[in-house]
C-alpha positions in Angstrom: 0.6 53.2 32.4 4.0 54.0 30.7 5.5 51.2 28.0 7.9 49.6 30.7 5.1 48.7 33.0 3.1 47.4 30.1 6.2 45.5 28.9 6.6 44.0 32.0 2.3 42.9 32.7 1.7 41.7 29.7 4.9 39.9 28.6 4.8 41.8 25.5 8.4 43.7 25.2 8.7 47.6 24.7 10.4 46.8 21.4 7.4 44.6 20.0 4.8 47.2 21.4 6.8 50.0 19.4 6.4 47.8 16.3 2.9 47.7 16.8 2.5 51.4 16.8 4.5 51.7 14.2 2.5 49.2 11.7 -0.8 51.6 13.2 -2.2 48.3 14.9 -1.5 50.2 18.4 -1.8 53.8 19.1 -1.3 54.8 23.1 -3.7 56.9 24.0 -1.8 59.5 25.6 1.3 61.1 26.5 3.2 62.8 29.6 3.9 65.8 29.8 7.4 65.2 29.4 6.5 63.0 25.5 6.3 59.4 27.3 3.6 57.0 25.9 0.9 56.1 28.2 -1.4 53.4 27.8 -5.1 53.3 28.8 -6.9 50.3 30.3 -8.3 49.8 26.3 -5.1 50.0 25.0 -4.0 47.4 27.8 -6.7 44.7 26.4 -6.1 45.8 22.5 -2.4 44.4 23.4 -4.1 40.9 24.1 -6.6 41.0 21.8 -3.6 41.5 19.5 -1.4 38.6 20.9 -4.6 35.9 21.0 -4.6 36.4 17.3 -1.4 36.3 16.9 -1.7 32.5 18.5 -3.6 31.9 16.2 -1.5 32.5 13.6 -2.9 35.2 11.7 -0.2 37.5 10.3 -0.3 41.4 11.7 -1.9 42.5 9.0 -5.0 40.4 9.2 -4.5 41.3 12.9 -5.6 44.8 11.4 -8.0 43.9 9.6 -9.9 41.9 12.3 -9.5 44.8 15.1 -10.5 47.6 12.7 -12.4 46.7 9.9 -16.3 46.3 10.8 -17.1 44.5 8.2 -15.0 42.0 8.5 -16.4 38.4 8.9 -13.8 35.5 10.7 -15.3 32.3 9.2 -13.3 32.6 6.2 -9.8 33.7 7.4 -10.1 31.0 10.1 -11.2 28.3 7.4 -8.3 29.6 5.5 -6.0 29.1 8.8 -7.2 26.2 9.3 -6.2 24.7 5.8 -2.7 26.3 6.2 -2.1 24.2 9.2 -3.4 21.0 8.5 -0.7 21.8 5.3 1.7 22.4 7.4 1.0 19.7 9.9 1.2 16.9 6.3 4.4 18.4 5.5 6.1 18.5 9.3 4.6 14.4 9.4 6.3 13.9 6.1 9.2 15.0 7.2 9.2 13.3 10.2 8.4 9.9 8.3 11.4 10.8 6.4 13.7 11.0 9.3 12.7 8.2 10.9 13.2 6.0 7.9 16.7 7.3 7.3 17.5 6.8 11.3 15.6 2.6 11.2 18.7 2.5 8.0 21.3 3.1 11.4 23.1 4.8 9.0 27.3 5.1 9.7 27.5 8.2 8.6 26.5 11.5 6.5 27.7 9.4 3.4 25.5 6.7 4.6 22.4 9.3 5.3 22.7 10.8 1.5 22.5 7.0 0.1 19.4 6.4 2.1 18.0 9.6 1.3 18.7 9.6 -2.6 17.2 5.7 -2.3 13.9 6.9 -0.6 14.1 9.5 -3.3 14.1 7.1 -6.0 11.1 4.9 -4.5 9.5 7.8 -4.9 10.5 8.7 -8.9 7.7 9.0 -11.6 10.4 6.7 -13.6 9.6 2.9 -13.3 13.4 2.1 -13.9 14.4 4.7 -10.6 12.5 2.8 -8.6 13.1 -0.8 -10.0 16.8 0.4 -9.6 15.8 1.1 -5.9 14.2 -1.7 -4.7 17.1 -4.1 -6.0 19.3 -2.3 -4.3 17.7 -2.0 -1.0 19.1 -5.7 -0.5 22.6 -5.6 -2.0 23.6 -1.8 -0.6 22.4 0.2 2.0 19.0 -1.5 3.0 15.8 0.5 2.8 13.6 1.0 5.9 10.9 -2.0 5.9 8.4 0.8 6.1 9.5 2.6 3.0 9.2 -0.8 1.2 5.6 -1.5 2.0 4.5 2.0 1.8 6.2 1.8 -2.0 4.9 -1.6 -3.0 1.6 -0.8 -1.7 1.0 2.2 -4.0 3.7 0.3 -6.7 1.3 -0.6 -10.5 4.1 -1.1 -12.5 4.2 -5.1 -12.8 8.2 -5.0 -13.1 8.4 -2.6 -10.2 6.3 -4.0 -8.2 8.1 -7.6 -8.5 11.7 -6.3 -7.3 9.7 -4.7 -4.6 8.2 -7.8 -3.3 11.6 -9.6 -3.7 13.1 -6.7 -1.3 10.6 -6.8 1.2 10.8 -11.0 1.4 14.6 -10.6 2.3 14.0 -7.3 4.4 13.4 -9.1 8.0 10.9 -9.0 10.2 8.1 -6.5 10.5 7.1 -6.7 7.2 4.3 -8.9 6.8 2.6 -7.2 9.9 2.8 -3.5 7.9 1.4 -5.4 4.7 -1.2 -6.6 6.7 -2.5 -3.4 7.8 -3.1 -2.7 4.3 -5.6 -4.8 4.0 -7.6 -2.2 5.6 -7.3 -0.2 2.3 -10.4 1.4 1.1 -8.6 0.7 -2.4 -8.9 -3.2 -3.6 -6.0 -2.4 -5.7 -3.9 -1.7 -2.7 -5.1 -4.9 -1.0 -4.4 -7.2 -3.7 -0.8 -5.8 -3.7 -0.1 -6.2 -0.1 -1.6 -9.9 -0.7 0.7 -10.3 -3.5 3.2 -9.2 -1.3 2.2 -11.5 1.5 1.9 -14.2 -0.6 5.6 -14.2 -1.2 6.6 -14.0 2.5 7.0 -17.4 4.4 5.9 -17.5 8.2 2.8 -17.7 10.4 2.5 -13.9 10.3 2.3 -13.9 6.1 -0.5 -17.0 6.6 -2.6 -15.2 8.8 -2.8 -12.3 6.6 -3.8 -13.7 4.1 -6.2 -16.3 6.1 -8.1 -12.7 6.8 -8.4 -11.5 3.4 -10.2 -14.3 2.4 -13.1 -12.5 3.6 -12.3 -9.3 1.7 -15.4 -7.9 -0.4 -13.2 -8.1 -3.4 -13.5 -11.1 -5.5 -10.2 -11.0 -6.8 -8.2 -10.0 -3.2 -10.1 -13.1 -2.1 -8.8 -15.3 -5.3 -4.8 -14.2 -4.6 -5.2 -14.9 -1.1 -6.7 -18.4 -2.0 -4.0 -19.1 -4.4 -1.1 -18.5 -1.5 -2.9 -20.4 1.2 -3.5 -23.4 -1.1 0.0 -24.1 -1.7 0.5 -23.5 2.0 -2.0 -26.3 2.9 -4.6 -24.2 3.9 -8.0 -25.9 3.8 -9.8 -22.7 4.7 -8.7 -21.4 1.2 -11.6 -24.2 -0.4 -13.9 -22.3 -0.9 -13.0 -19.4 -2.5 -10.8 -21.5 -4.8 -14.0 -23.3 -5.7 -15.8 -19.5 -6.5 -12.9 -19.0 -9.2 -13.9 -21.7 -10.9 -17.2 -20.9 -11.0 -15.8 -17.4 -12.3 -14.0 -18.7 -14.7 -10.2 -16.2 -14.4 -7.7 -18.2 -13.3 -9.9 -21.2 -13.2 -6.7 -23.9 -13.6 -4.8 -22.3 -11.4 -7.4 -22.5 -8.5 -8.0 -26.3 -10.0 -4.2 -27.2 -9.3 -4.2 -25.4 -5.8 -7.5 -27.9 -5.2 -5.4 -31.2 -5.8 -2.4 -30.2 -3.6 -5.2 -29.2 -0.7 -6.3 -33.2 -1.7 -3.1 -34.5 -0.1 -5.4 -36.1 3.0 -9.0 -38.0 2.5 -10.4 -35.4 5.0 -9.6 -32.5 2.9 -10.2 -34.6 -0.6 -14.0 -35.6 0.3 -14.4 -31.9 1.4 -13.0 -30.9 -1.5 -15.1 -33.0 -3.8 -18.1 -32.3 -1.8 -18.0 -28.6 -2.4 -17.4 -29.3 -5.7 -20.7 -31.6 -6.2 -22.7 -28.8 -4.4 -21.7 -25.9 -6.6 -22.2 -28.2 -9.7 -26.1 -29.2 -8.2 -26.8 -25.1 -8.1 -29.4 -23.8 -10.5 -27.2 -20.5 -10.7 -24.3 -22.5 -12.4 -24.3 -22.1 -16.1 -22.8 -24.4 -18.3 -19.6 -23.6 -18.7 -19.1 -23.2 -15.1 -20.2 -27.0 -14.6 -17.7 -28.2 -17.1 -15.1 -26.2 -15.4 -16.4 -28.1 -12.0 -16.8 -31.4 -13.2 -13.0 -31.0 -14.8 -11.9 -29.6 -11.2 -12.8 -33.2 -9.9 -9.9 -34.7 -11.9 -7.3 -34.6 -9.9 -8.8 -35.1 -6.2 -8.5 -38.8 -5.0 -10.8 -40.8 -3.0 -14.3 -42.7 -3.4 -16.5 -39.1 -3.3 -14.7 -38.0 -6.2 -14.9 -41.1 -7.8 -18.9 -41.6 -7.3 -19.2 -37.9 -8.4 -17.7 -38.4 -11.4 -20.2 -42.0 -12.7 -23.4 -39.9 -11.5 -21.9 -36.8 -13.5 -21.3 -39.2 -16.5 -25.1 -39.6 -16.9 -25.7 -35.9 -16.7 -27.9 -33.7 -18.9 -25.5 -31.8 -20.1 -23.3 -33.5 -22.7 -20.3 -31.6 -22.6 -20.4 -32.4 -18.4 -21.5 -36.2 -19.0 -18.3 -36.7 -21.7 -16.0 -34.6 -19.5 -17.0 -36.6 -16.5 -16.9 -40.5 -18.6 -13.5 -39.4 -20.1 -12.0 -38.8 -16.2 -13.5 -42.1 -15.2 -11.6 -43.4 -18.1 -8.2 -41.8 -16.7 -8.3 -42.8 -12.9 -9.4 -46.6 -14.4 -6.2 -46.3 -16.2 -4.0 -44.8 -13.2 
């Protein structure tokens, strides 16, 4: 079969099967008797053997190598093809995430595009002060995709950073609390106490219902900020775990003051109380945590709180018995 019948069967052009021959990864295996190339039936599936590898995306050379050499084994050059793609399958994504930020900008025009894209670049900056810069001026200039903002803030440690990125994403719109929410799913706790940081500055039902679900993170302290937020929201479902960081001890007053302005309705304060009594009656609460306990009972009205208080001024424990007499003495005085 002469190279213009080949061409045309197996798609492959005359010039390309020259080039083969020329590299030695093709060799006809004859010629006419006037100098024309003819190819055998071998020859014919050598050409495909060829152009399935090629597919692949091995280069001609390792074409060679696989055709000719006997020795040679596949599993590593295909492991090694196999790590170049999923490369360059991370950097074609990136890219594409890149694009698609710069386009949810709406950008005017190319002056526009080059802000957005020095912007994202600076979100991205091992300098704290590039990307503080950044995410203050994601609101007041060209505003930053929502997703670049929660992708930032969500990998953001620097405290001062993170702050102006949690102020940007409260005035970016909609869409963000759902994307924070989704990083709750984090393997990382780190990562989920930032998005409930960053959820606990965000107002809406959306923002409350994220944080509602991390209240049953594994994480002790995910589930303290996520307390914290819902309890100035009015959130009784935050009770509980407020009452677990006073047993802890960290941030003890703060989940004591989020307590009394749950205590706005009887309902809530006799619930309140009651948890309180119940933690206080465990065998597993040391001393320190009861005083912290009987001193969360201060500021919750009603009659449970009240009774708690005279049967806790007779306790064992002195420093809970004086603690508990001297907040009797207060809400006499009130």
């Amino acid at each position: 079969m002469l190279i213009g019948e080949v061409a045309r069967r197996s798609g492959v052009s005359a010039r390309m099967l020259r080039h083969y021959e020329s590299l030695g990864l093709l060799r006809p295996s004859g010629r006419t008797g006037t100098g024309y190339r003819e190819y055998s039936g071998d020859d014919i599936r050598r050409i495909f053997h060829i152009e399935s590898l090629r597919s692949l995306g091995l280069s001609l050379r390792e074409i060679g190598r696989a055709l000719d050499d006997p020795g040679f084994t596949p599993s590593a050059l295909v492991d090694d093809l196999i790590r170049q793609t999923r490369d360059r399958i991370a950097a074609e994504t990136e890219l594409l995430t890149r694009l698609r930020r710069i386009d949810a900008a709406e950008p005017a025009d190319w002056a526009d595009v080059l802000q957005v894209v020095v912007m994202l670049r600076a979100l991205g900056s091992k300098s704290a002060a590039a990307r503080q810069r950044a995410a203050l001026s994601s609101v007041d200039e060209l505003r930053l995709p929502v997703e670049a903002l929660v992708e930032a803030v969500l990998r953001e440690t620097d405290p001062n950073v993170a702050g102006a990125l949690r102020w940007a994403l409260a005035r970016s719109g909609d869409g963000s609390a759902a994307l924070l929410a989704e990083g709750l799913g984090s393997p990382s706790a780190a990562v989920r106490e930032r998005a409930v940081r960053s959820l606990a500055e965000m107002p809406g039902e959306e923002s409350t219902a994220g944080l509602r679900a991390a209240l049953a993170d594994p994480d002790a302290v995910v589930r303290g900020q996520a307390a914290l937020a819902l309890g100035t929201r009015g959130v009784a479902d935050a009770v509980p775990a407020l009452i677990d960081m006073i047993v802890a001890g960290p941030n003890d007053t703060d989940a004591a003051d989020a307590l009394s302005m749950l205590a706005s309705d009887t309902a809530t304060a006799d619930r309140i109380a009651t948890g309180l009594v119940d933690r206080l009656a465990l065998d597993a609460a040391g001393a320190p945590a009861r005083a912290r306990l009987t001193q969360a009972l201060a500021d919750i009205p009603g009659a449970t709180a009240a009774r708690a208080l005279v049967e806790l001024s007779y306790d064992g424990d002195p420093a809970v018995a004086l603690t508990a007499t001297y907040l009797l003495g207060l809400r006499e005085a009130r």
